[in-house]
MIDREN-547783 format. One record per residue (C-alpha): y, x, z. Coordinates in pm, whole numbers, padded with zeros to 5 digits, always signed. Layout:
<rs>
YXZ;...
</rs>
This chain:
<rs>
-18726+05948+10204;-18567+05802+10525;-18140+05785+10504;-18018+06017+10788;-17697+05823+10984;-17478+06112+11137;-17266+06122+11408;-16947+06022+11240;-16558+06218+11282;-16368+05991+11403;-16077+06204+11397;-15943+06506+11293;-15991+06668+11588;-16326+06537+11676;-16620+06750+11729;-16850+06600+11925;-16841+06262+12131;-17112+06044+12314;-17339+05780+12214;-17214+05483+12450;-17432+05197+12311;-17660+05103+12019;-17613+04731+11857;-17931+04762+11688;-18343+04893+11789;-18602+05041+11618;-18712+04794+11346;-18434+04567+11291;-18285+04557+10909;-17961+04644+10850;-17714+04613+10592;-17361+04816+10470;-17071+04694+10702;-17274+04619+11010;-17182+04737+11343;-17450+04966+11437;-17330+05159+11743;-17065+05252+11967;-16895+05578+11971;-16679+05767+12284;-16441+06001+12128;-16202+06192+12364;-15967+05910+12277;-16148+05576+12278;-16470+05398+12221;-16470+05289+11885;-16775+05069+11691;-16965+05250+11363;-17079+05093+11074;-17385+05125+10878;-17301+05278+10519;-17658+05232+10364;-17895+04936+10443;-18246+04953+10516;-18465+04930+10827;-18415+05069+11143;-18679+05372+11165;-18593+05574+11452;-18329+05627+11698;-18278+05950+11831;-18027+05972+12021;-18062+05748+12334;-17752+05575+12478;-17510+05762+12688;-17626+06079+12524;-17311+06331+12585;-17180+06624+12332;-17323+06483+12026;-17263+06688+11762;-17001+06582+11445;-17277+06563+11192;-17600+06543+11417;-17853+06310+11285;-17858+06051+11546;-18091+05777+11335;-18340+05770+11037;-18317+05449+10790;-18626+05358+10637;-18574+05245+10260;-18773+04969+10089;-19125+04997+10057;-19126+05296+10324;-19292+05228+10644;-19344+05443+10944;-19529+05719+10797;-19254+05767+10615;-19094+05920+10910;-19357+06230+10999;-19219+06549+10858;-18836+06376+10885;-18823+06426+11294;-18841+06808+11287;-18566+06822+11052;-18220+06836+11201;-18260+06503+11425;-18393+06696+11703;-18039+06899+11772;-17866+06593+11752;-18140+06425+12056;-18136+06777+12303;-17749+06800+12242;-17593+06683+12535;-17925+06815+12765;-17902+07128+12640;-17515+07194+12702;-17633+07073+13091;-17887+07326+13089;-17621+07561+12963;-17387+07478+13216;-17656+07500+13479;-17835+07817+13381;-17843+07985+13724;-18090+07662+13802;-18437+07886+13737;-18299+08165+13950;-18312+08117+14312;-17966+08103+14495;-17823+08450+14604;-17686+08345+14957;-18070+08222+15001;-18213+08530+14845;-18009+08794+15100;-18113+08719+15453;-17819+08992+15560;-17606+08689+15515;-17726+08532+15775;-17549+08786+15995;-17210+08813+15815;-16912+08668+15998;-16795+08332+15848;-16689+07983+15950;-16928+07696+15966;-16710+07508+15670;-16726+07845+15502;-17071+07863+15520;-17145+07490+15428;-16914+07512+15071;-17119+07878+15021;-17446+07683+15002;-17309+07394+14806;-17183+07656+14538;-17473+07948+14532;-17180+08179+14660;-17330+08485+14809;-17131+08545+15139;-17253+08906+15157;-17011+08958+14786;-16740+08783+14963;-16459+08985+15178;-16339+08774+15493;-15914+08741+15517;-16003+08545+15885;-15990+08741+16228;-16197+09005+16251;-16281+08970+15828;-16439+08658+15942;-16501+08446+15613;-16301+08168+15579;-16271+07874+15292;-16007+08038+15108;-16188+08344+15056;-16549+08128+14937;-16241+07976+14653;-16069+08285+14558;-16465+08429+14542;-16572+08138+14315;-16247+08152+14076;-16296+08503+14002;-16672+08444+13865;-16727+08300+13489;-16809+07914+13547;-17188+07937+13479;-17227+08199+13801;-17021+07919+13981;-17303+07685+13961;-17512+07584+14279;-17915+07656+14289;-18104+07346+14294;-18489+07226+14193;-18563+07176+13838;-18542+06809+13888;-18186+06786+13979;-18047+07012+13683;-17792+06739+13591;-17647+06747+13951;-17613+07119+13981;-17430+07081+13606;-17165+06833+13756;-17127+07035+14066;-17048+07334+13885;-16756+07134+13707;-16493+07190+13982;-16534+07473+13999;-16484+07548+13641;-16196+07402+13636;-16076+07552+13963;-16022+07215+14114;-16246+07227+14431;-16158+06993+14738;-16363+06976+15062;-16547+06656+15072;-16600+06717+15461;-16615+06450+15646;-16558+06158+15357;-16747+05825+15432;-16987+05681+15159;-16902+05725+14838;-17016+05564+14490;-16956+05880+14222;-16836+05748+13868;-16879+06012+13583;-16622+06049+13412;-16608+05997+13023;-16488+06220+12784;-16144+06003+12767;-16062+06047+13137;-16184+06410+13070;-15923+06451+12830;-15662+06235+13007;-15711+06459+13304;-15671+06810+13099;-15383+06680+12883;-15202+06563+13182;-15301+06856+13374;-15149+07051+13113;-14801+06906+13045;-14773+06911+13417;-14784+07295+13433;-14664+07348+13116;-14396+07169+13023;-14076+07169+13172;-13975+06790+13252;-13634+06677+13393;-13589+06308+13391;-13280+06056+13364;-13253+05741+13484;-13030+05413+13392;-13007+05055+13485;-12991+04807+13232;-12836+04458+13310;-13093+04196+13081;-12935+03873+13164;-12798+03847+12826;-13131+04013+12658;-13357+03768+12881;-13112+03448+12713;-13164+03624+12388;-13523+03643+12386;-13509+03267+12505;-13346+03151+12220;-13569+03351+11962;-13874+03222+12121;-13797+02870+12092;-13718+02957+11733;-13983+03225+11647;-14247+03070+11390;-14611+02959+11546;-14814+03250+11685;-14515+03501+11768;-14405+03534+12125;-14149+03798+12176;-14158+03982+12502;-13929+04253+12676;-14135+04569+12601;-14110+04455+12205;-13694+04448+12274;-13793+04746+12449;-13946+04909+12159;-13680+04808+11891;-13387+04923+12129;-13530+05285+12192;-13591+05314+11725;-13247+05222+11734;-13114+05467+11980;-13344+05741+11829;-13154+05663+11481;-12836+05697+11651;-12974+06002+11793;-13181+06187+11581;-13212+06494+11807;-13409+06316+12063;-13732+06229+11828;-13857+06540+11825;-14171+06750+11853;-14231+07058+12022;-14409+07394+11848;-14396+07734+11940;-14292+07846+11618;-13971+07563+11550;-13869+07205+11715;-13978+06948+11425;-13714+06643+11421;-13876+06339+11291;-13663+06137+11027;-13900+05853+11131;-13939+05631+11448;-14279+05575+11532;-14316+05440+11885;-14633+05523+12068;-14685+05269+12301;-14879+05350+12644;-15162+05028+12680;-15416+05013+13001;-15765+05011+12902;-16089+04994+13063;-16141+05404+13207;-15804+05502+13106;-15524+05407+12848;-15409+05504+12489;-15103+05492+12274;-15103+05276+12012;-14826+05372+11756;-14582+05178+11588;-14497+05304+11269;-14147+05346+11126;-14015+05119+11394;-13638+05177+11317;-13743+04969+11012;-13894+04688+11155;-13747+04362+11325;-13792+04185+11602;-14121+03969+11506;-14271+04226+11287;-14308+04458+11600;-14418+04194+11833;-14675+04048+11567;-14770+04472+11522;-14802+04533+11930;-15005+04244+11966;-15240+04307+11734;-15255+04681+11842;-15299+04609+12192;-15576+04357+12102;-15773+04636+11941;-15697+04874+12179;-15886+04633+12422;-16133+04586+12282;-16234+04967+12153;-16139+04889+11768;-15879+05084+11716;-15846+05334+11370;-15749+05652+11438;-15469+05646+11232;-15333+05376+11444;-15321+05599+11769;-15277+05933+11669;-14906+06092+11646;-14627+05936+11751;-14280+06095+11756;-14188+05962+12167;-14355+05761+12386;-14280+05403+12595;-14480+05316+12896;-14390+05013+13097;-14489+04876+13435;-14256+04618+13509;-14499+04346+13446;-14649+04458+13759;-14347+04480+13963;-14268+04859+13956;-13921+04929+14041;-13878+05245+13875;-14102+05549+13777;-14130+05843+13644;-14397+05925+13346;-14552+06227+13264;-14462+06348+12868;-14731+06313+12633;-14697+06653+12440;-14621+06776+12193;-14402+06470+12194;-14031+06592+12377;-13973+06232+12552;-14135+05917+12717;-13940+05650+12837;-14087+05444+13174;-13949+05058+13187;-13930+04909+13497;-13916+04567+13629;-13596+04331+13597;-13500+04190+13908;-13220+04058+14047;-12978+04302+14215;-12574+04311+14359;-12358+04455+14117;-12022+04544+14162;-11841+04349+13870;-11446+04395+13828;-11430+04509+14207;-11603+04180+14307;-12003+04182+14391;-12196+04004+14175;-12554+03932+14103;-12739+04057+13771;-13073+04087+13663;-13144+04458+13672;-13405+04683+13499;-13459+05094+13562;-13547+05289+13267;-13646+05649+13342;-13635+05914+13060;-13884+06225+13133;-13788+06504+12853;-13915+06824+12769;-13646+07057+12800;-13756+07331+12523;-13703+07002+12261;-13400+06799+12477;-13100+06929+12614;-12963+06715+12889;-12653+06615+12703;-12875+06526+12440;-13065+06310+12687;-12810+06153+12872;-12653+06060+12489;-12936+05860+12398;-13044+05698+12692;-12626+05577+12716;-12704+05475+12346;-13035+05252+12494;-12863+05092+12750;-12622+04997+12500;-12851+04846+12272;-13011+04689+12601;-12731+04505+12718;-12574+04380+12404;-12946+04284+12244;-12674+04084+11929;-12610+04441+11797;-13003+04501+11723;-13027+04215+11558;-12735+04318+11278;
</rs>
């Protein structure tokens, strides 16, 4: 009987994902351990492994396939000594839910596709006062202007009033009438509104569209979200690194083959420290109590291709200098290239993101929840200081804390980025 291969949890939280690529074809033999396909989770595209061998029967699910099931049969293995035939009677079974998964949540989506559009349907609407933009983003979105009342002179119809119309209706009477051949259009379209994000287009040149994956999905809603609902107040130092930038000389030229300390790994071991020092900082938020970590693990923010993810670096209060370098590296590496375990991005008790490698002065970041801090590093440049009433010239580097204020008090804040700089600008004390 042919070996079912399901579409694998990747993570906890995982329930469906999409089918980016497939490393094999129907036909090809493979064995336990090989790299079979590529999955995108709502975090990152990660590679799947075969856990039977045999030969490649059937594949079912064809790449880019979207909302694939946790579970869903997505290929049949044919054992030794089965062939082909092997395979009638096995495609009716579950494989077929797996295959119409991601078409059937766009013909979900875009149900109102096999009705005709209202605004069409009513000629009345012809006649019914409304502005010519009004009118255009009424067609676009199958909004019937004869259900919509006009805030414009003389209850003319204007665009707010086609926007208040469409965010009042359930997302699936949001979507725009088109032909049966351009279902998966009228499915994206509806998206905005959906999510009540709908901007006029009018009037934008040429334009290449770019799906977006489930990650930028994700990134987009999780942002989105901390955004509106958590409250962020942010607190800014500058950290002299003359004496950290000698520092990390000298180790370098010392380090054993293969490790290359940077600033973000100095970076990384000054803010464990600091958390240490001040405990109430590495926290997480929760409706029901504020949980305060007893252990350091850094999530560290790393640009990859469609987005970025957090890499975490466990327990790094515990770790030196070379071990967290040697740890990043490696992390970052996988992150790259879509390899990355679960286990090695999920949690996190606060958050580093740094941009001074490409020049940025100073920023602001956004707090990862339910995480209470992230720390942005900016670049070190050289700057006039006042030193002992005389002006002076230092290498300079803005670090910006963004904190959640149901988790971090200000004082609490403003005690543990003092305790940061200090580690930042005497780097000999993190190394006792």
């Amino acid at each position: 009987m042919p070996i079912q291969v399901l579409m694998p949890a990747l993570s906890p939280t995982m329930t469906e994902g999409t089918l980016a690529k497939w490393h094999v074809k129907e036909g090809d033999t493979v064995e336990s351990g090989d790299v079979i396909a590529e999955i995108e989770t709502d975090k990152a595209t990660m590679e799947v492994e075969a856990v039977d061998e045999g030969t490649v029967g059937k594949l079912l699910v064809s790449e880019g396939s979207e909302g694939v099931a946790v579970n869903a049969v997505i290929a049949l293995l044919l054992e030794e000594g089965e062939d082909k035939g092997a395979l009638d009677g096995a495609d009716t079974v579950a494989p077929k839910v797996a295959v119409d998964k991601a078409p059937a949540t766009e013909d979900a989506k875009a149900a109102p596709v096999e009705k005709p559009a209202p605004a069409a349907a009513k000629s009345p609407t012809d006649r019914v006062k409304a502005s010519p933009l009004a009118r255009r983003i009424a067609a676009q979105e199958g909004v019937d202007l004869s259900d919509v009342d006009g805030s414009g002179p003389r209850g003319r119809i204007v665009k707010r009033d086609i926007e208040a119309s469409m965010s009042a209706k359930p997302a699936s009477a949001a979507a725009p009438s088109k032909t049966a051949g351009e279902a998966p259009v009228a499915s994206a379209k509806s998206a905005p509104a959906a999510s009540g994000w709908n901007p006029d287009l009018t009037g934008l040149p040429e334009y290449e569209e770019i799906p977006n994956s489930s990650m930028r999905k994700v990134i987009a809603r999780r942002l989105t979200e901390s955004k509106q609902q958590v409250p962020h107040f942010y607190l800014t130092v500058d950290c002299e690194i003359d004496k950290l930038l000698a520092i990390r000389k000298q180790l370098n030229d010392k380090a054993a083959d293969g490790v290359k300390i940077s600033v973000n790994d100095i970076v990384i071991r000054a803010v464990s420290l600091a958390l240490k020092k001040v405990p109430a900082a590495n926290a997480v938020w929760t409706d029901a109590a504020i949980l305060r970590c007893k252990q350091q693990d850094i999530s560290v923010a790393v640009s990859i291709d469609g987005g970025l993810i957090t890499p975490v670096i466990r327990n790094a209060g515990g770790k030196g200098l070379a071990e967290i370098s040697t740890e990043m590296k490696d992390l970052a590496g996988k992150a790259r290239s879509g390899k990355l375990k679960p286990e090695e991005f999920q949690g996190g008790t606060f958050s580093v993101s740094n941009l001074g490698m490409f020049g940025i002065k100073e920023f602001a970041a956004i707090i990862n929840p339910p995480q209470g801090c992230i720390l942005a590093v900016g670049a070190g440049e050289q700057r006039a200081v006042v030193k002992d009433g005389a002006l002076a010239i230092a290498t300079v580097m803005s670090c910006t804390l963004s904190v959640d204020h149901r988790v971090v008090d200000g004082a609490v804040g403003a005690e543990f980025m003092a305790e940061f700089k200090k580690l930042i600008e005497d780097p000999l004390s993190m190394l006792l």
